[in-house]
N, C-alpha and C positions, 0 to 999 in steps of 0.2 A: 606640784608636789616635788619637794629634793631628793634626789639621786637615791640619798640615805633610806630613803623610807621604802622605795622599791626595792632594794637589794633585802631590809629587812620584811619586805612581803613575802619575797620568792625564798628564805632561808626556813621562815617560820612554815613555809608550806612543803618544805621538806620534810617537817618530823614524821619520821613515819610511811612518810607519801601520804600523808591523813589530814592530820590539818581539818580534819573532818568537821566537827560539827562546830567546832570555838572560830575566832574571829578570826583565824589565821586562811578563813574556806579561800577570801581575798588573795587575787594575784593580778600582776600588772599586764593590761590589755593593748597594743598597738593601736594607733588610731587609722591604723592602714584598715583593718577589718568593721566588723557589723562593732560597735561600740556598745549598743543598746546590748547586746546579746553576750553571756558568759562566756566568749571566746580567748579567756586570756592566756597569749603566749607568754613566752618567758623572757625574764625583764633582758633588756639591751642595754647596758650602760651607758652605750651613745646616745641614749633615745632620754629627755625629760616630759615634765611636766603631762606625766599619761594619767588617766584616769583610773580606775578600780570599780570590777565590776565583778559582781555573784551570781554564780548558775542561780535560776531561781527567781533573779529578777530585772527588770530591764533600766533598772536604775543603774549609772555611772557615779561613784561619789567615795574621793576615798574613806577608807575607814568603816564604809558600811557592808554590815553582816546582815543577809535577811533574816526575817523569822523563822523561816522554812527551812526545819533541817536537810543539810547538806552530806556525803559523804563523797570524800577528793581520795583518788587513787593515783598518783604518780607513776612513770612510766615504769622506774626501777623498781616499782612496787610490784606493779602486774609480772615484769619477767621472772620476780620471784616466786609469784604466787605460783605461776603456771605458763612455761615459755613456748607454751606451742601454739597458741590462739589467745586475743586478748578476750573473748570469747570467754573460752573457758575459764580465765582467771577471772570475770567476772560472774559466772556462774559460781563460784565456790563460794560468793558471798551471801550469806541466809535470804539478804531481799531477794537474790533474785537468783534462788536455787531451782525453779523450774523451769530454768531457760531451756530453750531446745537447741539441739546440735545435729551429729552425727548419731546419737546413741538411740540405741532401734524404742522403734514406739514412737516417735516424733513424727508418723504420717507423713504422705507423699505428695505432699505442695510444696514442702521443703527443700527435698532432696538435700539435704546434709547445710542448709544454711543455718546460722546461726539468732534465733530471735528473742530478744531480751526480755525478760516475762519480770514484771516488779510485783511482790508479794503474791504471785501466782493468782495473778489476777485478770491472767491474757497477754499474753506481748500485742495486740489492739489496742489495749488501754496504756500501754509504756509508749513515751513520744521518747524516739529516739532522734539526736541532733548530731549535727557539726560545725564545729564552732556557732555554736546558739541559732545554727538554719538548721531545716528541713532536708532530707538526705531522699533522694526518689526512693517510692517502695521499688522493695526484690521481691514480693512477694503480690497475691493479686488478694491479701486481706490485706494492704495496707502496710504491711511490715518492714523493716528493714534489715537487711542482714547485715550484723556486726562486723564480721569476718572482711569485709569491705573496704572497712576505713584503713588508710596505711597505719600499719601497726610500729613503723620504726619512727615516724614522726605526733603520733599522739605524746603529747607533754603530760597531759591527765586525765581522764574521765573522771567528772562529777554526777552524783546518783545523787535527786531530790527525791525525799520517798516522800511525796504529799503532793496533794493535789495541784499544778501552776497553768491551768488551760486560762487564767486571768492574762498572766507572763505569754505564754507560747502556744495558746490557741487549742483545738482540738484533740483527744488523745492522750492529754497529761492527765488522766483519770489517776491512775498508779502514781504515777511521777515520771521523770526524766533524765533520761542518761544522755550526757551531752561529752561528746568527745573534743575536746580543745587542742587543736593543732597548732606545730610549732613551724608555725611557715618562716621566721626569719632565719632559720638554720642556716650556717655559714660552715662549708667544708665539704667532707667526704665519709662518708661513713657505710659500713655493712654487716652484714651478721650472716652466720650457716650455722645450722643446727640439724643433729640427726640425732632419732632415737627412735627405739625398740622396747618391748615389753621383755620382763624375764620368760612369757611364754616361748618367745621368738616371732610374736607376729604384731601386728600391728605398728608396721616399719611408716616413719615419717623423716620427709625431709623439707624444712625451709628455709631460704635466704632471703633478704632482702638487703638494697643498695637504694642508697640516699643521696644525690650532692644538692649544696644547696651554695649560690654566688650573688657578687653584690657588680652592678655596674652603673657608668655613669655616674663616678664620684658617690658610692652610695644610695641615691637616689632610686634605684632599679632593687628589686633584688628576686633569682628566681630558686625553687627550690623542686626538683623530682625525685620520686620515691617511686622503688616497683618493689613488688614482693612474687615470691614462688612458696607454693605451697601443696604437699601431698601425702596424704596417709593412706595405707593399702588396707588397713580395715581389722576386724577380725571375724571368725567366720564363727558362727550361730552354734554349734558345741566344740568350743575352741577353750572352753575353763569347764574345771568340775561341778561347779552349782550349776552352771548352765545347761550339764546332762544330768542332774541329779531328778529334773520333774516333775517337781516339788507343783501343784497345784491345788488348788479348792474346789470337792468334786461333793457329789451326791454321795448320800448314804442310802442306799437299798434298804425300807422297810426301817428306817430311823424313826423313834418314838418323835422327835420333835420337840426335846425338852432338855434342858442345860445338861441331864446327865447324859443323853443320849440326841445329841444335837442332828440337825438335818443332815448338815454340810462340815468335813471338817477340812486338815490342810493332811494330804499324803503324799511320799514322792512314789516317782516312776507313773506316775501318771499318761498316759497315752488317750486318743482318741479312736474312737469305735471304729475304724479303718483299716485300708489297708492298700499300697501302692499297687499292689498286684490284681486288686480287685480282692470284693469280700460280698456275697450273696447274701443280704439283709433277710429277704422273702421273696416268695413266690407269688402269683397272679394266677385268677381264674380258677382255681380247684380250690377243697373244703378249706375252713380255717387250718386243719391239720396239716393237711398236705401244705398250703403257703407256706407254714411255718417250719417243714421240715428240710425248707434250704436255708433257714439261717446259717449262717457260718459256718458253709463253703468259700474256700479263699483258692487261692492258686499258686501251682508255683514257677518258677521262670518259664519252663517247657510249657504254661499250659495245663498242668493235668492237676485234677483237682486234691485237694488236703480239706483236713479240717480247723477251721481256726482257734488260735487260743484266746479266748476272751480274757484269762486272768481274773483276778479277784474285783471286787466291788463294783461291778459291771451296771451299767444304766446304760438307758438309752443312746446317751454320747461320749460318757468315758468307762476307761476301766483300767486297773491297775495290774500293772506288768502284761504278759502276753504278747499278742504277735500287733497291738497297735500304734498308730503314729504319736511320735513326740516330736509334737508339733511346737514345743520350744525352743527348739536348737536347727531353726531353718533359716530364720533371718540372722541375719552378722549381729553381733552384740555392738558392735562399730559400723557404720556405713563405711565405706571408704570415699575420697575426696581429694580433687583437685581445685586447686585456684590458683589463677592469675590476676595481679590487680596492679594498675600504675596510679600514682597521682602526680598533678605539679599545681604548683600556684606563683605566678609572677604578680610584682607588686609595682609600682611608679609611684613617687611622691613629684604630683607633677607642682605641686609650693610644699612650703614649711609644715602647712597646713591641711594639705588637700592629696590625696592619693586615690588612685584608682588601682583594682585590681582584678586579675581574673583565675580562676581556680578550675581544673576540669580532672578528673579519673575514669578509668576504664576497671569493670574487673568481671572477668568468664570465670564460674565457680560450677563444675561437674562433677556429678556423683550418679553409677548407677548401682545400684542396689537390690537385693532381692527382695522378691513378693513370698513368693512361696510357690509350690505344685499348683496346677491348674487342679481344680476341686470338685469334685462331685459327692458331695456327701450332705443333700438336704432335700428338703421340698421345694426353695429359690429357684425363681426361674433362671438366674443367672450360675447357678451351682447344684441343678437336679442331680438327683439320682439318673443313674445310667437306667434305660428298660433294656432288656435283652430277650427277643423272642425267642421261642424254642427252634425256630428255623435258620437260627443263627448259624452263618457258616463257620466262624468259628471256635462256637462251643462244644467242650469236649466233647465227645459222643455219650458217655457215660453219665453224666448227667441231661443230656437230653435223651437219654431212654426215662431216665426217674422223673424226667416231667411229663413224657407219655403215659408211664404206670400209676401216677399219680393225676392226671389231669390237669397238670400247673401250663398255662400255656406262656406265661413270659415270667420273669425276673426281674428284681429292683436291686440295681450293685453299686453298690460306691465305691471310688478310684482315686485314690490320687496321682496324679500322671509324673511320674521321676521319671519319666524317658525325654520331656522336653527341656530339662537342664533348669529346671524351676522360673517359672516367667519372675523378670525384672522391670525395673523403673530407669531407662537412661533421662536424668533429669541436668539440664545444661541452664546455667540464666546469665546474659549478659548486659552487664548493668553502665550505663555513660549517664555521666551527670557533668552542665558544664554551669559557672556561677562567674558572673561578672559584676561589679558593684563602685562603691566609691563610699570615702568616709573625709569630714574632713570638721573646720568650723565657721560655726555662723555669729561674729562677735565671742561671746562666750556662750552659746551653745554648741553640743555637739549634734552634727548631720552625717546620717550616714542611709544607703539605700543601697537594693544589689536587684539583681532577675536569677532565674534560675531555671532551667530545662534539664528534664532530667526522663530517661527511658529505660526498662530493663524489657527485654525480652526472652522469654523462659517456651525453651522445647522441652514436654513432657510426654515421654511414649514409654504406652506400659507394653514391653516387650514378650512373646512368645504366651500372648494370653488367648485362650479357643475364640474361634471365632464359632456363636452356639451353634448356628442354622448349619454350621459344614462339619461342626460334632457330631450331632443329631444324625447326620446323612450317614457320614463315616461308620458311626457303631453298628447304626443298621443295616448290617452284611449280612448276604446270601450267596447260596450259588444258582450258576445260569444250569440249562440242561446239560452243555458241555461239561460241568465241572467247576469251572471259572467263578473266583470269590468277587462283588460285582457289589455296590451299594443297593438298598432296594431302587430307590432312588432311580437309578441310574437305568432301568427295564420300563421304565417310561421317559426317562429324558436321558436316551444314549448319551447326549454331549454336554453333560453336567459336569463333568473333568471330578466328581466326587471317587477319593480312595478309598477306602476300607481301610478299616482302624479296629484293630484285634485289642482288647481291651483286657485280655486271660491272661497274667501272668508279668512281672515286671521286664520290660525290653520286649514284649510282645509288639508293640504296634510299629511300623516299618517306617522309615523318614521319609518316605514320601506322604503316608499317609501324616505322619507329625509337620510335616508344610503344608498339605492341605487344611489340618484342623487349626495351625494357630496362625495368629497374623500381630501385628502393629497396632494399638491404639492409639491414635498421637493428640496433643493438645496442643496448639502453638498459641501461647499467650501473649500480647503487648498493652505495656500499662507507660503511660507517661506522666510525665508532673511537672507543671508549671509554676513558679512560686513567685513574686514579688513583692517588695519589705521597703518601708518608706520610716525610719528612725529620727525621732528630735528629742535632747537631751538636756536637762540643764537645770539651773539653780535661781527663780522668779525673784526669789526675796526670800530674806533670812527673818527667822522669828529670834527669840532673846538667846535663846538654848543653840543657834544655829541653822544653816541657810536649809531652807526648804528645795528638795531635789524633785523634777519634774519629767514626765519620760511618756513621750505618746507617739502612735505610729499608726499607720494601715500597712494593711497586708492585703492580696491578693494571691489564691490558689486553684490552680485547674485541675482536677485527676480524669485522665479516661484509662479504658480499658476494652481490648478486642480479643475477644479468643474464638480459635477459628479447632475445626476437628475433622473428620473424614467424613462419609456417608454413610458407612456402618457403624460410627457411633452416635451419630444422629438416629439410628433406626435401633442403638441398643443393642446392638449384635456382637458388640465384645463379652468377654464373664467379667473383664473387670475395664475399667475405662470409660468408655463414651462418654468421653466430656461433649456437653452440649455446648452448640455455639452461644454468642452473645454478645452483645455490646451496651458500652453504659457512660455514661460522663458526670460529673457535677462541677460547680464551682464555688469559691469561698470568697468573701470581703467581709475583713471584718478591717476594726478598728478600738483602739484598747489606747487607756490612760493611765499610769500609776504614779503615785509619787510619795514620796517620805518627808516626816515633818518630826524633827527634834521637837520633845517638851520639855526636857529638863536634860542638865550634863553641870559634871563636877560639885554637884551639890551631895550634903550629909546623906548617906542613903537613894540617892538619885545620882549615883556614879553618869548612869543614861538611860532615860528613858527617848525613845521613839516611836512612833507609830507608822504602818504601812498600808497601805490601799491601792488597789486596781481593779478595773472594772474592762470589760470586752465586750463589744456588739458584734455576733458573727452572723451570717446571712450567707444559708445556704439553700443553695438551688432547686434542690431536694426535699428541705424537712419547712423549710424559713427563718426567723430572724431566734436568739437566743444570746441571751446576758448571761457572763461569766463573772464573778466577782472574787478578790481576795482582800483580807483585814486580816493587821498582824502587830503585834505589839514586841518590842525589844526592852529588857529592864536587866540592868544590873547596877545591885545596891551599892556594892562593892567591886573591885577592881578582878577578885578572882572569881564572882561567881555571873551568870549572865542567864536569865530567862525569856523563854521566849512561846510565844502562841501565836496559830495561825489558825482562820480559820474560813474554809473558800466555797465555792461550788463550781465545779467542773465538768465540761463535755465530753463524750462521745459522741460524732456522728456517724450512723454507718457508713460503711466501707461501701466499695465499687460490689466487691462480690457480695455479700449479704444485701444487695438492694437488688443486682438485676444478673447475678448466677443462673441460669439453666440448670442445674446441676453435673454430676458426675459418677459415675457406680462406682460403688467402692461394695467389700463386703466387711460386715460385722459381727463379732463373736462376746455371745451375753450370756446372763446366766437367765433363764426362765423363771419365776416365781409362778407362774399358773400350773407349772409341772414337775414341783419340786423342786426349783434351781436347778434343774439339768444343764449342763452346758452348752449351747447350741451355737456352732459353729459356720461360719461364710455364709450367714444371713447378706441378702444384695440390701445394698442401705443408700438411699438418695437423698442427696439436701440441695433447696435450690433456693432461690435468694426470696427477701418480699420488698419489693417498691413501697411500703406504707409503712416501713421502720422507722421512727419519732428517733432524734438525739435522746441517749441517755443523760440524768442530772446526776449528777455525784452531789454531795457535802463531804467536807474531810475535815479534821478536827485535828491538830496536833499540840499538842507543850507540852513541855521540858524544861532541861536545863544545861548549863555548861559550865564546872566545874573546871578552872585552871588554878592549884594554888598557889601563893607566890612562894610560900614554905618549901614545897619542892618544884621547884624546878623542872620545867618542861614535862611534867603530867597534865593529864589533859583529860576530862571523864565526862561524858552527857548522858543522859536520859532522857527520850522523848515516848512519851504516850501521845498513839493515832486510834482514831474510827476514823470510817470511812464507808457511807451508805450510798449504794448507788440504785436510785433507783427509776422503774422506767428500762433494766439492764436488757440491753442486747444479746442475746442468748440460741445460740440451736440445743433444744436439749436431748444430750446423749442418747442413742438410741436402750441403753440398758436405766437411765433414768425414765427416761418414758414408759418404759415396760414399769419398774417398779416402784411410780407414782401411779399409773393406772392400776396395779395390783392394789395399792394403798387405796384406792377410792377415786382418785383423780379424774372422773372421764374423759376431761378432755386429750387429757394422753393417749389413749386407749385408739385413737383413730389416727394415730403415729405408726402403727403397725397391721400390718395382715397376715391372715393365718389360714391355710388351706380345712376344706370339708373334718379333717381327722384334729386339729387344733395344731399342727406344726405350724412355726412362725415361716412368712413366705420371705417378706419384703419391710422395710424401715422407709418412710417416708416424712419428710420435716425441713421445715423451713427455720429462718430466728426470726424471735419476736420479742417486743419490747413487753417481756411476760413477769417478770419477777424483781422483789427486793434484795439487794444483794448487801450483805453487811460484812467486815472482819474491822477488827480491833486487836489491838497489841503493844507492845512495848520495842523499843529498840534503845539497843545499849552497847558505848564505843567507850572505848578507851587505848589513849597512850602514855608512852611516854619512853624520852629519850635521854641518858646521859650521857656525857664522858666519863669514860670507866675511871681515869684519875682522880674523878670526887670522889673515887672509894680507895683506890689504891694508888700512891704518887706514879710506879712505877709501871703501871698497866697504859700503855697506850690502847688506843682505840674509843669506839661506840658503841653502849646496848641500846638497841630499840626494840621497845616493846611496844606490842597491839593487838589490841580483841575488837571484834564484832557479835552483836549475837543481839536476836531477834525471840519475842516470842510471840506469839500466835494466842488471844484470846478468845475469840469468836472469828468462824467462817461460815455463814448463814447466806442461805438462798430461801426465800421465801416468798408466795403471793398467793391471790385470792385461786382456789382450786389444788393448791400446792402446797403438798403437804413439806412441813419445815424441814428444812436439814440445816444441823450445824457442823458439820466436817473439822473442827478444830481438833488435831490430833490424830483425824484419820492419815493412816500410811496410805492405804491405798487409792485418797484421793490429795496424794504430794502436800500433804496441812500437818505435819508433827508439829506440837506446840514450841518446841525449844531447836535453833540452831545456830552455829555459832562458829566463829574462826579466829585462831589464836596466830599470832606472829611473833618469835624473838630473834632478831638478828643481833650480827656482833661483826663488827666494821673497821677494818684499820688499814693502813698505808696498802700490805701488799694482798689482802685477800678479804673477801665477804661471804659468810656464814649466816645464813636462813635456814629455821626449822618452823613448821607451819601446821597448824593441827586445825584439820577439821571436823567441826562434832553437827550430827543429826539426831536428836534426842529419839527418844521412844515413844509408843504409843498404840492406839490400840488400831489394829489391822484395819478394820472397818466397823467403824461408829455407828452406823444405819444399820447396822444386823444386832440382833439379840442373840443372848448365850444360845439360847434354844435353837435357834438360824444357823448360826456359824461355830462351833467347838473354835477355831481357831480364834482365838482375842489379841495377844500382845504380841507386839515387836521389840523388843529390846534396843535402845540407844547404841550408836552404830559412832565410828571414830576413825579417822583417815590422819597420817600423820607422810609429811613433806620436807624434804631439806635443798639445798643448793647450796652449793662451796664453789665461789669465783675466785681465781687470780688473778689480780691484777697486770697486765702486760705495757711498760710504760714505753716501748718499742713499740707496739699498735696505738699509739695516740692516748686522748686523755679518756676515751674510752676503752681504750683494750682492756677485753678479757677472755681469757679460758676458765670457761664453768661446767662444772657437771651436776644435773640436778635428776633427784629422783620422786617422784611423784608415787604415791603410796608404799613408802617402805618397807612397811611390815607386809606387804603381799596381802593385806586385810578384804574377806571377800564380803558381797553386798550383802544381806539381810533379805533371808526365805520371802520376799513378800510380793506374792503373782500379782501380775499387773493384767488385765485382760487388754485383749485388742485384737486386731486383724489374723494374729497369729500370739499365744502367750507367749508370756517370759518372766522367770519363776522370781525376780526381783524390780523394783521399780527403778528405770535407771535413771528419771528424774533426781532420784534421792542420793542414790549411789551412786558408788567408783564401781563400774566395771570393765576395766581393762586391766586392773589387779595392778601389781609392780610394771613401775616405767622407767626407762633409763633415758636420760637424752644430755649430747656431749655437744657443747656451742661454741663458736667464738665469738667473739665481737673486737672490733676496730672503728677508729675516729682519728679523724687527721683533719 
């Protein structure tokens, strides 16, 4: 291929940074790297005769566009979107707006890593790469955190939204986000950036430093990247909606009918509680008398008051009063550090032939809060307090009114603010090292690499009760001396048990808060072994053009050991005990694809092609499973280009969904057996099942791509996808199990347990290969780029323009016992039909102007409830607006710049709409911007 053609591959894949779904997805690949695989760096003028290759598929051939739409984000692209993680600037894109981060609700196997979730379909089902390999999990689902890869030397990430487990193996359910690294970098480069919220919090700082050298006449070349990274977080009523309370509660005595619905949305919402302690009832005397210590509460000293329940009071919430608003306890931001280096040296040890090797390090910590240690259920992991009447330190005054009444104990719930609310210190350190070779065989291409790869992840949930020295603690007396003494402790003097005063907030003494909490620790280690054997090339040409051929083997190992203490083997944390476990599988498969011109430069047959690939994977665990891909490319004409694909792709389960133990966590539902009450730090356990079958996907995609020659560098596609997966791999939620089993479901129904009185105790569940899982929709790109002089002679500079936007037709979970759901549209399960991101920049010698609008359409709150169920229906379409303004500094090289960019300008807050989980939070922050106005001031240099 001539020089000319690569300079105009790597120009046209600048518009925009997009390039996206038209022919231009093409960029020119090194033969130093995996060839078979969409690693292409950026072209080297010193380098000829390279091949051309597309995320998506493992054919090398210039000129060839898969079927499979593509979406290319350039580097410049991402820092405009969002310069603080490539992370997050990939989350603002509609596919894949449910990515997990930092932002609370993201559960605590994460601890603040980053996991790319495509059509919110699982980040399990998103195969995440580098340079078209395998990147070790950071997580023990299988995951990888994004935040990982060096962010100063990614050239682009390409997103395949459609099925390629044909191309790259297990996982590509969703599709594939593949990061293509610029390992030939020649020079010095680095960047610092710092920024803050208009709040004042949520301070971040990162740099990162790059050089990359050639030696050896060229023939050598090495390149190291480190990066620094830290944001302090914000803290859980740090913005006004956040204390505003806004939840979905019970209606006392509601008719149950659209005019007079069950459940509606109210703020100030609080739970039945209270930190001080709040006396529920009595024990052992008449109905009357139990009931007549409801709601005594306490105050610091101790002495008793009466509680304020506030209005619309239920069993578990009530509005205003003296109870907890239990939505402003966790950070709306975790907070987060990371460290990450990489390098990659290269040798061309011939013309032909290079070997190379690539290894990173990267420590990513975050810890974070849980909440209060909890006493407010029938859980055996978050009981009610008992408090005898012999209690030594209950007031006097109410243990005479349990003598005049006969009440011989008490049922009190607490939330403990004296031990500084237990947290998550979550640490994972991730080493991956890849060594390989690429070169040719006649006119084939060869290329093959190994790859090891470990992270190790410390998980301790901090300052959480340890139950059995709770339980001793509360139960205080005194001795005949006087002396406050556990009961406990009058038959095993040397039980070292304190006393734990539970009357009043700051009542219980820090010895006695070291005696009741302790450490839960997890120490996880997952490793992965990968090997890739690549042949590439052109058999025979048919009349239309040579037929391209592309087959490999692959080999993969994953294990996983997680180790815990004693007492979380024996369940004696309230939250924690991870169970031990250990697990392994391994993979071979092998995969063929290739492309075969039928027709080019004819009337109406501009080019037709056709694609196919086929995988045999064999895994250790489930056995042997054919993946296949068929794809057609047509364009009549020169401006327009169709294309269909159409495949079937895997899932196989993960290390942890096959041989998990579990872990206690607690969870917060809404009951339908009792109203929809809200019942909160239910203990909820999932543990893996060895008999999990690979998931089969089909995925369906075509479209089109619209370039016309009339204007100039526009650029427009449309592609329609389904996507049925079925066989799906699934733990189902502990509040869908509840309210499938309400629906009829039985088999749900033995997912949870409920003490003698019907309170829920315990959640118990495994995944199972249970249900059909279907969504369909549309996606639609557009750019386009000019020089402002085709409009005015005098206007130097460049407008580029670009939109993204997705919509959502069907999100269906369905199978036999299981009553349907189609979530299209629901807020509260992250599905709004319509979402979308707008881009205009405006580019000239000494500076660059980006303004960036992000839109989340509207929709109805929750789809699965009837008016008569929920009052609360709609959400209103929701809009986040972005700019940046760089200056160009031609003193700092040909990269310098000073920029200042602002991420949600108008201060715009998220959309009323409660998310349930471990702890509420009165907006979903999947969907939303919640850190409000951001400011962040950067430089960059290149020399």
């Amino acid at each position: 291929m001539k020089r000319t053609a690569i300079l105009l591959a790597t120009t046209t894949l600048g518009i925009a940074g997009a390039a996206s779904t038209a022919s231009a997805q093409i960029s020119p690949a090194p033969v130093e790297a995996d060839q078979t695989a969409a690693d292409a760096a950026p072209a080297d003028p010193t380098d000829s005769g390279q091949d051309i290759v597309v995320t998506g598929s493992r054919v090398s051939r210039p000129g060839y566009t898969a079927p499979t739409p593509v979406t290319s984000l350039s580097n410049s692209e991402l820092t405009k979107s969002s310069p603080s993680t490539i992370a997050d600037a990939l989350r603002t894109l509609p596919a894949l707006t449910n990515t997990s981060g930092t932002q609370r609700n993201s559960g605590s196997a994460g601890g603040g890593q980053s996991f790319l979730n495509l059509r919110g379909l699982g980040a399990t089902r998103t195969l995440t790469l580098v340079d078209g390999r395998r990147f070790v999990s950071t997580n023990i689902t299988g995951s990888v955190d994004a935040n990982l890869i060096p962010s100063a030397l990614v050239e682009r990430v390409d997103i395949v939204t459609g099925g390629a487990s044909a191309a790259y193996g297990s996982d590509a359910v969703a599709g594939v986000v593949n990061f293509v690294i610029d390992t030939r970098f020649k020079g010095l480069k680095g960047s610092a950036q710092y920024g803050i919220s208009s709040e004042g919090d949520n301070r971040e700082f990162v740099a990162t430093l790059t050089g990359g050298t050639r030696f050896a006449d060229d023939r050598g070349r090495i390149v190291v990247s480190g990066e620094y990274f830290r944001n302090d977080g914000i803290d859980g009523d740090a913005r006004r909606w956040a204390r505003s309370g806004y939840q979905v509660i019970t209606r006392p005595g509601a008719a149950g009918t659209a005019a007079d619905p069950t459940q509606i949305l109210a703020a100030n919402v609080r739970l039945v509680s209270s930190y001080g302690g709040l006396i529920l009832n009595g024990n052992g005397g008449t109905a009357a008398a139990n009931a007549s210590f409801r709601g005594i509460t306490f105050n610091p000293d101790g002495s008793p008051r009466a509680f304020d329940f506030g209005t619309l009071t239920s069993t578990g919430t009530q509005v205003g009063g003296d109870g907890i608003d239990n939505g402003i306890i966790q950070q709306i931001n975790r907070p987060l550090e990371r460290k990450a280096v990489f390098g990659h040296a290269t040798f061309d040890v011939t013309p032909e032939w290079n070997v190379f090797v690539q290894a990173s390090y990267g420590d990513v910590r975050s810890d974070y809060i849980n909440g209060p240690n909890v006493h407010n259920s029938s859980a055996a992991q978050t009981a009610f307090i008992t408090i005898q009447r012999d209690n030594a330190f209950l007031p006097q005054a109410v243990r005479d009114q349990m003598l005049a009444r006969g009440v011989t104990s008490l049922t009190m719930t607490r939330w403990d603010l004296e031990d500084g609310k237990t947290h998550t210190d979550n640490r994972n350190r991730t080493t991956r090292v890849v060594g390989g070779f690429a070169g040719k065989v006649g006119s084939w291409s060869l290329d093959g690499y190994y790859q090891w790869g470990q992270n190790l992840n410390t998980n301790i949930v901090k300052t959480t009760n340890r139950i059995g020295n709770f339980t001793r603690a509360v139960d205080a007396v005194r001795t005949a001396s006087g002396a406050v003494v556990c009961r406990s402790t009058l038959s095993d003097p040397t039980n070292g048990c304190v006393p734990f005063n539970p009357f009043g907030v700051g009542a219980p003494s820090q010895a006695a808060l070291a005696y009741v909490n302790g450490d839960s620790p997890a120490y996880i280690r997952t490793t992965q072994q990968a090997a890739a054997l690549n042949l590439s090339g052109e058999p025979f040409a048919t009349w239309a053009g040579p037929v391209s051929l592309a087959v490999g083997a692959e080999y993969r190992r994953e294990t996983a050991r997680v180790r815990s203490d004693a007492l979380s083997v024996q369940n004696g944390y309230k939250i924690g005990n991870q169970q031990p476990w250990s697990g392994d599988y391994d993979i071979r498969e092998f995969y063929a694809e290739t492309v075969v011109p039928l027709a080019r430069d004819m009337t109406l047959l501009n080019l037709l092609e056709v694609n196919g690939a086929v995988r045999r994977t064999d895994y250790s665990t489930s056995g042997a499973v054919t993946t296949w891909k068929g794809g057609v490319t047509y364009k009549p004409v020169d401006d327009l280009r169709l294309r269909l694909t159409r495949s079937r792709d895997i899932r196989a389960p993960n290390l942890n969904e096959l041989f998990s133990r579990g872990r206690q966590n607690v969870s917060s539902v809404r009951d339908p057996f009792r109203g929809n009450i809200l019942v909160s730090n239910v203990s909820s356990l999932t543990t893996g099942n060895a008999a999990l079958q690979p998931e089969i996907a089909e995925t369906l995609t075509y479209g089109g791509v619209f370039s016309p020659s009339f204007v100039p560098g526009l650029q427009l596609s449309v592609d329609y996808y389904k996507l049925r997966i079925d066989g799906a791999i699934a733990t189902v939620t502990d509040q869908i199990a509840l309210d499938q089993c309400f629906a009829g479901a039985a088999d749900f129904c033995a997912l949870s347990t409920r003490d003698a009185s019907g309170n829920l105790t315990a959640f118990r569940s495994s995944p199972i290969n249970y249900s059909r899982l279907e969504t369909s929709g549309i996606d639609i790109e557009a750019s386009y780029r000019v020089p402002m002089a085709d409009w005015i002679d005098w206007w130097r500079g460049q407008l580029t323009l670009r939109a993204v936007a997705n919509r959502v037709n069907h999100f269906t979970t369905s199978a036999p016992g299981l009553v349907t759901r189609d979530v299209a549209g629901s807020i509260v399960d992250s599905q709004p039909k319509w979402r979308g991101q707008a881009q205009i920049g405006y580019t000239q010698d000494t500076f660059d102007l980006t303004l960036i609008g992000r839109y989340i359409g509207g929709g109805t709150y929750d789809v699965s409830r009837t008016p008569a169920q929920l009052g609360f229906r709609d959400v209103a379409p929701q809009a986040f607006l972005d700019g940046q303004l760089a200056v160009n500094i031609p003193a700092m090289g040909k990269g310098g710049q000073l920029y200042f960019n602002v991420r949600n300008i108008l201060n715009t807050e998220p959309r009323i709409a409660p998310l349930a989980g471990n702890l509420a939070i009165v907006t979903n922050p999947f969907l939303y911007d919640t850190v409000g106005r951001m400011f962040r001031i950067g430089i960059r240099a290149e020399y």
